[in-house]
DOFIBA-608729 format. One record per atom (N, C-alpha, C): x, y, z. Coordinates in steps of 0.001 Angstrom, whole numbers, always signed. Example, Ala and Ser with C-alpha at 12.3 -4.5 7.8 and 13.67 -1.06 7.14 Angstrom:
PT, +13190, -5690, +7800
PT, +12300, -4500, +7800
PT, +13200, -3300, +7800
PT, +12850, -2250, +7080
PT, +13670, -1060, +7140
PT, +12900, +30, +7870
***
This chain:
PT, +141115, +93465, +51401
PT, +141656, +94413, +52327
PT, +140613, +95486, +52677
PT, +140324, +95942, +51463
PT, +138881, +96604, +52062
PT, +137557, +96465, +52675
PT, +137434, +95640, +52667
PT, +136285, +94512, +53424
PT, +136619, +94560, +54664
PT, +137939, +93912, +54964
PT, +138408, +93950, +56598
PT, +138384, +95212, +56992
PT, +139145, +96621, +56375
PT, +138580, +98070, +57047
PT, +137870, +98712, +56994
PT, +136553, +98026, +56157
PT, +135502, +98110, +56516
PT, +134526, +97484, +57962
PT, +135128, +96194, +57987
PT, +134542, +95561, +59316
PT, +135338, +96207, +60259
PT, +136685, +96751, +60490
PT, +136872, +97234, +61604
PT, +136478, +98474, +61868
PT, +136116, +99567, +61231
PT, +135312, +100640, +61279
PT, +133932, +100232, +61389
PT, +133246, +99237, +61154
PT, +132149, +99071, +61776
PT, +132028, +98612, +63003
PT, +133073, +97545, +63382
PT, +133194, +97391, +65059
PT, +133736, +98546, +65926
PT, +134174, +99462, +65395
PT, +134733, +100640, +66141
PT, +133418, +101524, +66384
PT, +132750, +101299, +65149
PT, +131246, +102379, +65199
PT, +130428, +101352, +66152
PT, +130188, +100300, +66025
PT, +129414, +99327, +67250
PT, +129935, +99900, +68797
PT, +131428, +99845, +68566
PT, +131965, +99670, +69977
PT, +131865, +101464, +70838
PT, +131617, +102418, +70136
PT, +131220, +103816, +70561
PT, +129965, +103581, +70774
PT, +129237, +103068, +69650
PT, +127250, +103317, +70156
PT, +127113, +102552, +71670
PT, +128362, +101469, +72047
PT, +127618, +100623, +72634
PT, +128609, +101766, +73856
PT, +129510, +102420, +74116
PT, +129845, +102977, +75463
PT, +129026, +104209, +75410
PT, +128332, +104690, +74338
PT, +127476, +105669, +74847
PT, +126327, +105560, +75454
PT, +125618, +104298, +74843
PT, +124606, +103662, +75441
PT, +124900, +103447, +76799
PT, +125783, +102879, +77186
PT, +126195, +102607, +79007
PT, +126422, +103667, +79557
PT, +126866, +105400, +78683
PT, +127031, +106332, +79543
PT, +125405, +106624, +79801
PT, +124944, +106560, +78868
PT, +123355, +107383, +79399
PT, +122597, +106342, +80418
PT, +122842, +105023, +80474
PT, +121708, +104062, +81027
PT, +122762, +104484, +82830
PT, +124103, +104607, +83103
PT, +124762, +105132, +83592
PT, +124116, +106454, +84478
PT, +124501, +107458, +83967
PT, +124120, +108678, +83930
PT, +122632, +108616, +84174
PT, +121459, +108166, +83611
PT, +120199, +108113, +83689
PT, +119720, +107275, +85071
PT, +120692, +105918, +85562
PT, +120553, +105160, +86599
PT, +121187, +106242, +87778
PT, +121917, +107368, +87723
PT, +122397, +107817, +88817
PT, +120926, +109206, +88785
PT, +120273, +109646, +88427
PT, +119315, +110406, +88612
PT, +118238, +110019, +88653
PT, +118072, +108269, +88308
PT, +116763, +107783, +88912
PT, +116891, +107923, +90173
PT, +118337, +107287, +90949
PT, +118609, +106651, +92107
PT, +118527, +108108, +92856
PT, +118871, +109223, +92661
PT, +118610, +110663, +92906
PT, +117036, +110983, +93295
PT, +116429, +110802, +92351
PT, +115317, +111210, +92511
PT, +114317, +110478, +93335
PT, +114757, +109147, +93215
PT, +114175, +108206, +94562
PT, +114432, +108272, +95788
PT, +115545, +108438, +96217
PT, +116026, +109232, +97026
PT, +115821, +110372, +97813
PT, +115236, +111330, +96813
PT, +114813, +112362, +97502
PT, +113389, +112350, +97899
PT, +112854, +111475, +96862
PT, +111060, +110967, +97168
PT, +111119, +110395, +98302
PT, +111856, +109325, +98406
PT, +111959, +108593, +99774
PT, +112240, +109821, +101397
PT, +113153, +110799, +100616
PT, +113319, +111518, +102146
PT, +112117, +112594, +102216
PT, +111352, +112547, +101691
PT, +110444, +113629, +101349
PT, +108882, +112742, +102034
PT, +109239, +111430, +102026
PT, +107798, +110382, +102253
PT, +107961, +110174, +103752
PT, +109273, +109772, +103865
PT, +109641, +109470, +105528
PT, +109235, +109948, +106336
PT, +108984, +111285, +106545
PT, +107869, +111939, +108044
PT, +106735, +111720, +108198
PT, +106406, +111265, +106685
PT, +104797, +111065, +106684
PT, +104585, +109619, +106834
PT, +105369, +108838, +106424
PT, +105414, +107406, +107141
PT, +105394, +107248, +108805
PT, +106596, +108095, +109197
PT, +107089, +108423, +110663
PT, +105455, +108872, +111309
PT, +105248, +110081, +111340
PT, +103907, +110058, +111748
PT, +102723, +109922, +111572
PT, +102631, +108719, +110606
PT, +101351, +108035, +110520
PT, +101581, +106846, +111509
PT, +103581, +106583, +111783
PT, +103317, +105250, +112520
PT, +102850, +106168, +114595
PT, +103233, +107343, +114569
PT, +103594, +108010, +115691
PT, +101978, +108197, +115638
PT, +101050, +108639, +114715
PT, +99446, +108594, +115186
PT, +98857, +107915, +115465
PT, +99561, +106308, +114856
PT, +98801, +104961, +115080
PT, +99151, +104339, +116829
PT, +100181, +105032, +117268
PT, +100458, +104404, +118403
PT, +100070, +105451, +119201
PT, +99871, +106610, +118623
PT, +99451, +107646, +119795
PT, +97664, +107128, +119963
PT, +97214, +107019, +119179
PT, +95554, +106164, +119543
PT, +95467, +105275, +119878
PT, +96235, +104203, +119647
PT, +96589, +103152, +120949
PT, +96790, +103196, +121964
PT, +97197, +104190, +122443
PT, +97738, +104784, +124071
PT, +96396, +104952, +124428
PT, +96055, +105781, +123785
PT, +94299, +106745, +124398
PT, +93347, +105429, +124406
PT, +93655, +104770, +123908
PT, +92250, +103767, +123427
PT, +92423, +102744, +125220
PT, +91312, +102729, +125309
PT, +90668, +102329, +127034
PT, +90767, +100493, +127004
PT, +89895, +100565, +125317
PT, +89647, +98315, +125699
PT, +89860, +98040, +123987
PT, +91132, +97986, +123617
PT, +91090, +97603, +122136
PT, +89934, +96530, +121977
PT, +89768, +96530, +120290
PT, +88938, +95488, +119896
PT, +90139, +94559, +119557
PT, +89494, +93282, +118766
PT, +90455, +91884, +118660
PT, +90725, +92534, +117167
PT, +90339, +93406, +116397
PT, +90815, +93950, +115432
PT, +92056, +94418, +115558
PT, +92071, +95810, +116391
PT, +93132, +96280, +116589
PT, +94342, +95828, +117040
PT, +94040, +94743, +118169
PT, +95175, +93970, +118506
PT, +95641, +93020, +117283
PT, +95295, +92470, +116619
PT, +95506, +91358, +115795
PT, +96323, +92553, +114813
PT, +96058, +93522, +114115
PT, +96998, +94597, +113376
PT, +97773, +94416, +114175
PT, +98125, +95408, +115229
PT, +99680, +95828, +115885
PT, +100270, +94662, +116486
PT, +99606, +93675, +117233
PT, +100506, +92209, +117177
PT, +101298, +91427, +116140
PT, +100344, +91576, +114970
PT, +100716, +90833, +114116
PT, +101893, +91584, +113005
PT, +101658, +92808, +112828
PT, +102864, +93751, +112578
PT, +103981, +93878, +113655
PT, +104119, +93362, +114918
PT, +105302, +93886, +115342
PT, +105915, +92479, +115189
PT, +105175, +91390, +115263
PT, +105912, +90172, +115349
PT, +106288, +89866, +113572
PT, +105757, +90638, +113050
PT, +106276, +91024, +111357
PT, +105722, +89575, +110821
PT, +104884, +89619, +110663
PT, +103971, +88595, +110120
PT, +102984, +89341, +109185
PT, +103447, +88776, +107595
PT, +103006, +89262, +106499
PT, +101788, +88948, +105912
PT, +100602, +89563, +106012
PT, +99007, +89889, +105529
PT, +98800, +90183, +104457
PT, +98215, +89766, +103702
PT, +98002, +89986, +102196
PT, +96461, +90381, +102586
PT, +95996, +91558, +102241
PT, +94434, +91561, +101741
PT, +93652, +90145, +100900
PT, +92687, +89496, +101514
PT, +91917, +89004, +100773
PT, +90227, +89120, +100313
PT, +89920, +89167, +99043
PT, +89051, +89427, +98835
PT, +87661, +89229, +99488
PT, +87820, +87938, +99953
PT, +86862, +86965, +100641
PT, +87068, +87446, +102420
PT, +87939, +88382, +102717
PT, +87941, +88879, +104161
PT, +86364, +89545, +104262
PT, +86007, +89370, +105313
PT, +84265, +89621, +105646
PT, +84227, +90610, +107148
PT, +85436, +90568, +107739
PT, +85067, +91718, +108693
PT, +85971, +92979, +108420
PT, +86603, +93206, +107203
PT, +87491, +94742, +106909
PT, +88305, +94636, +107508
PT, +89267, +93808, +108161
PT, +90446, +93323, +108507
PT, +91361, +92201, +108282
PT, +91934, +92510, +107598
PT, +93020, +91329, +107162
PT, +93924, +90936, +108091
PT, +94473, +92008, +109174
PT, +95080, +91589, +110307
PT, +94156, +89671, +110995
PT, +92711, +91026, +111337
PT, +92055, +89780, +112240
PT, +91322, +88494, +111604
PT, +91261, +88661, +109919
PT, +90902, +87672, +108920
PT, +91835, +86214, +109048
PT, +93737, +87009, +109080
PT, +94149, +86130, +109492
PT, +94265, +85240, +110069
PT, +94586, +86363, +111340
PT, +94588, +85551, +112642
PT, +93545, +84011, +113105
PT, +92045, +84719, +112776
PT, +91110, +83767, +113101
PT, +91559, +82772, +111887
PT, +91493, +82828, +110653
PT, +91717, +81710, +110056
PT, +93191, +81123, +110238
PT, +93654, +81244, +111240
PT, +95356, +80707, +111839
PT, +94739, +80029, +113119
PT, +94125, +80021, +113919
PT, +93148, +79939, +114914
PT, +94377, +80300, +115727
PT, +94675, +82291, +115742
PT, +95044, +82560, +116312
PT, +94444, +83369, +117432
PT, +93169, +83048, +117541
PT, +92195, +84148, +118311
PT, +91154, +82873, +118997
PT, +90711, +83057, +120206
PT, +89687, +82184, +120728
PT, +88550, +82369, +119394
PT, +87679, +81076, +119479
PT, +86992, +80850, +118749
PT, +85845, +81216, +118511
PT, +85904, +82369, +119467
PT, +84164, +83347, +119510
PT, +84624, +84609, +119373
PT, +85163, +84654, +119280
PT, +85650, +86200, +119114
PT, +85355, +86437, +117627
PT, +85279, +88311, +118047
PT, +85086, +88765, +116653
PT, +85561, +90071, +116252
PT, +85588, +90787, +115418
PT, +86677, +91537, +115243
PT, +85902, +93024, +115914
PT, +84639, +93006, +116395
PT, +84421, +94566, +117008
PT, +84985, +94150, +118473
PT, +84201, +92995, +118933
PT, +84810, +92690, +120322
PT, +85659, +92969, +120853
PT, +85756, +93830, +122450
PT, +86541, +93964, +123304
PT, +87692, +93035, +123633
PT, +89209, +93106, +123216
PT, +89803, +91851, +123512
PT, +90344, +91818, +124919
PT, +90011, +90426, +125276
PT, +90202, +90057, +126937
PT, +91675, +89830, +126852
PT, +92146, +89320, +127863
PT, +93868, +89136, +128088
PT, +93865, +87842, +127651
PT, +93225, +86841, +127921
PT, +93472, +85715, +127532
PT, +93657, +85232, +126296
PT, +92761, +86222, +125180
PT, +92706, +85737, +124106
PT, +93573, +86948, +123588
PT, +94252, +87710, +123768
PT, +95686, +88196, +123328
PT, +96542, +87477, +123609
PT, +96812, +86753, +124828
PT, +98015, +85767, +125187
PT, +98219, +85129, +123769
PT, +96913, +84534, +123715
PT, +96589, +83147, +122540
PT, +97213, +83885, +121186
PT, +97168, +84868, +120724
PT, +97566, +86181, +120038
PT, +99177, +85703, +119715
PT, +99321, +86629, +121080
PT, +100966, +86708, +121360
PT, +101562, +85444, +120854
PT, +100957, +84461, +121574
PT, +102232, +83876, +121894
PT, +102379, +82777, +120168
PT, +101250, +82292, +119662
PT, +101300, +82034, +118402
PT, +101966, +83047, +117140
PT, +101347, +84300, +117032
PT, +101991, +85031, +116068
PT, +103550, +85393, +116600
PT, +103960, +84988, +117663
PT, +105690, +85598, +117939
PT, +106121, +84081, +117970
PT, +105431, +83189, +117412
PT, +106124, +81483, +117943
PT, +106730, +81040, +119488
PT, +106006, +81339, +120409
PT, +106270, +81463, +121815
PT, +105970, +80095, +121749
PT, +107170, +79412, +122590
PT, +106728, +78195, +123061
PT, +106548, +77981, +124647
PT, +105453, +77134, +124419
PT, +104753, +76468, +126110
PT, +105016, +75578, +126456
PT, +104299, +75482, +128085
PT, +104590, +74360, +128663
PT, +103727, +73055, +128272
PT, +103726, +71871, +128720
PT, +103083, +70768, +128322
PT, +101580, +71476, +128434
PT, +101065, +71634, +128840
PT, +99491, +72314, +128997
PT, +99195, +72769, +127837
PT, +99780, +73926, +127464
PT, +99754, +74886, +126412
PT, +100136, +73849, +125222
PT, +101095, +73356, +124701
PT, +101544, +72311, +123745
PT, +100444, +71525, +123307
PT, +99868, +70598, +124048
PT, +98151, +70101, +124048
PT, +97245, +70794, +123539
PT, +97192, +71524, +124816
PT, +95546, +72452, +124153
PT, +95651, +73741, +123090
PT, +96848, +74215, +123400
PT, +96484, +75717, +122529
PT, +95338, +76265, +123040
PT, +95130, +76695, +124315
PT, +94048, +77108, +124338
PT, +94080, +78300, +125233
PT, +93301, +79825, +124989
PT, +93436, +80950, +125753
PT, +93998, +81183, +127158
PT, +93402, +80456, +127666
PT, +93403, +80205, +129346
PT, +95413, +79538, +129467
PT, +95298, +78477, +129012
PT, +96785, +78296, +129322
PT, +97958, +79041, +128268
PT, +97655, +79783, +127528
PT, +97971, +80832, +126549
PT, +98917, +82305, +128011
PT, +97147, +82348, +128559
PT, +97706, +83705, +129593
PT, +98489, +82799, +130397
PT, +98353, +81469, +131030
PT, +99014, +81413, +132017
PT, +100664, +80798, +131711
PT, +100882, +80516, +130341
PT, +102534, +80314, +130308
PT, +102964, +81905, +130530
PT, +102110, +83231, +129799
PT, +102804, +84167, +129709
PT, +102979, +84912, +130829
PT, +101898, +84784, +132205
PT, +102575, +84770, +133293
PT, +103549, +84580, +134128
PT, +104091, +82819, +133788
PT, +104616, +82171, +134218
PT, +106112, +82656, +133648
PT, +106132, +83037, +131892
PT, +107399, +83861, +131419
PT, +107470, +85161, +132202
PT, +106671, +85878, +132955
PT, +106886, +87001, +133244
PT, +106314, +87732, +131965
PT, +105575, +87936, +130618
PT, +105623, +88460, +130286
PT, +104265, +89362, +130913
PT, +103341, +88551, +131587
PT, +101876, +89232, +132145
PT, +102834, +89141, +133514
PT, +102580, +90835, +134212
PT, +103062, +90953, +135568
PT, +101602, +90961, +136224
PT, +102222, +90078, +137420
PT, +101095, +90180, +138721
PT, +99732, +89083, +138701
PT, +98803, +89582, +139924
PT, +97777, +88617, +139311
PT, +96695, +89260, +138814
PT, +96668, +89257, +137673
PT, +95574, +89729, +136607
PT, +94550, +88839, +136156
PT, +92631, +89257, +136040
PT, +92259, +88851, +135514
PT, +91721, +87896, +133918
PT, +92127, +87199, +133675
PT, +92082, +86745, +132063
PT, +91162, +87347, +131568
PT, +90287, +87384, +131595
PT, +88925, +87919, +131167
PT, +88611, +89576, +131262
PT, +89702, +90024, +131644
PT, +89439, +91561, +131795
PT, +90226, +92220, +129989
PT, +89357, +93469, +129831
PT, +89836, +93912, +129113
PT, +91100, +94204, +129191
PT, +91689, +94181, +127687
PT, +93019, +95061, +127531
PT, +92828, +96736, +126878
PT, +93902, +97565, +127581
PT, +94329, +98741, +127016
PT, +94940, +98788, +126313
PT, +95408, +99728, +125071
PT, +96053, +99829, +124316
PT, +97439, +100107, +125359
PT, +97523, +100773, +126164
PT, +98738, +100535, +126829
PT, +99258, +99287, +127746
PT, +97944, +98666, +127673
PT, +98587, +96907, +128410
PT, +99061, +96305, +127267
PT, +98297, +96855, +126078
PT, +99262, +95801, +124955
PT, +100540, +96140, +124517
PT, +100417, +98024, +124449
PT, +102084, +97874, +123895
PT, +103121, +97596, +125030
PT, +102670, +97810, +126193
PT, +103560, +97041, +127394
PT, +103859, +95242, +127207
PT, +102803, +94686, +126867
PT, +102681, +93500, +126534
PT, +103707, +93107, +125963
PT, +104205, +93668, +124503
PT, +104477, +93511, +123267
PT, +106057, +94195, +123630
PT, +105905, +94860, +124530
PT, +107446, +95694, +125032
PT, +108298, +94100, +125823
PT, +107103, +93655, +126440
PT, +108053, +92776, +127176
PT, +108005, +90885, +126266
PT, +107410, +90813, +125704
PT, +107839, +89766, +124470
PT, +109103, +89995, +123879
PT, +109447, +91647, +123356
PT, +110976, +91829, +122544
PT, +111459, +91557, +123738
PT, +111526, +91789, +125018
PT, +112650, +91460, +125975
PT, +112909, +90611, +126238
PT, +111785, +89847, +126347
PT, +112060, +88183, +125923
PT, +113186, +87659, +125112
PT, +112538, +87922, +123878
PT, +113266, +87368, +122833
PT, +114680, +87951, +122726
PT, +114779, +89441, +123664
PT, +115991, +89935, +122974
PT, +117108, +89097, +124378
PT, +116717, +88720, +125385
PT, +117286, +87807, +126205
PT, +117595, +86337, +125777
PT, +116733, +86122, +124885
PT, +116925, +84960, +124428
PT, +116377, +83359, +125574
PT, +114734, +84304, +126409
PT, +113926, +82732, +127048
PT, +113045, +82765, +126133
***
């Protein structure tokens, strides 16, 4: 008999250590989640306008390089970049890309990017599909001219002319409209 009220006073002493333990991991999980929380609202403007500086120098910028485009293309179409060690021009955006052969094949990451070889850009990193031409070749030239043909390049524009940072985020404005239409 004493044995047994002994084991039940020890499961009673188990069964307190173990709800105090859940009050503190409890209690301790609601002031992590607090304090992350407030880190997080405390980080957010500075996230906010680092993204509001990165697009405000995009605006100003006259003839992006295939660097810069290959970053903000490849981030809006949310296509995930891992740094690699073995990257050789300081861009993992445009490390990618070229090893995706998402960039004409001479290009390089200081280079001025032409329209054509952003099309080639676009329309691979957002999975844009082409016409029989484009399907075949994959190649710059019929790259710009499906995205004409979508309307996403207005008018008749040179392929070979530089892009602005504001032809691209226009660019990239009218791809989501695309997609958010659903051609």
């Amino acid at each position: 008999m004493e044995e047994k009220v002994h084991a039940e006073a020890s499961n009673q002493g188990f069964a307190r250590r173990n709800i105090n333990f859940f009050r503190v991991i409890r209690n301790h999980s609601r002031y992590s989640c607090l304090i992350f929380f407030i880190c997080l609202l405390l980080a957010s403007p500075v996230f906010a306008q680092t993204t509001a500086d990165e697009i405000e120098t995009l605006l100003q910028t006259e003839a992006v390089t295939y660097a810069q485009a290959a970053r903000f293309i490849l981030q809006a179409a949310d296509v995930t970049v891992t740094a690699d060690p073995a990257d050789v021009h300081g861009s993992p955006w445009f490390d990618y890309a070229a090893r995706q052969n998402w960039l004409p094949k001479n290009a390089a990451a200081n280079d001025t990017a032409r329209l054509d070889g952003l099309a080639l850009l676009v329309m691979r990193s957002f999975g844009i599909k082409g016409g029989i031409c484009y399907s075949l070749l994959r190649s710059p030239h019929y790259a710009y001219r499906e995205l004409v043909y979508q309307d996403i390049i207005q008018g008749r524009i040179d392929p070979a002319m530089p892009v602005s940072g504001d032809a691209l985020l226009y660019m990239c404005n009218r791809v989501f409209s695309q997609i958010e239409e659903g051609n």
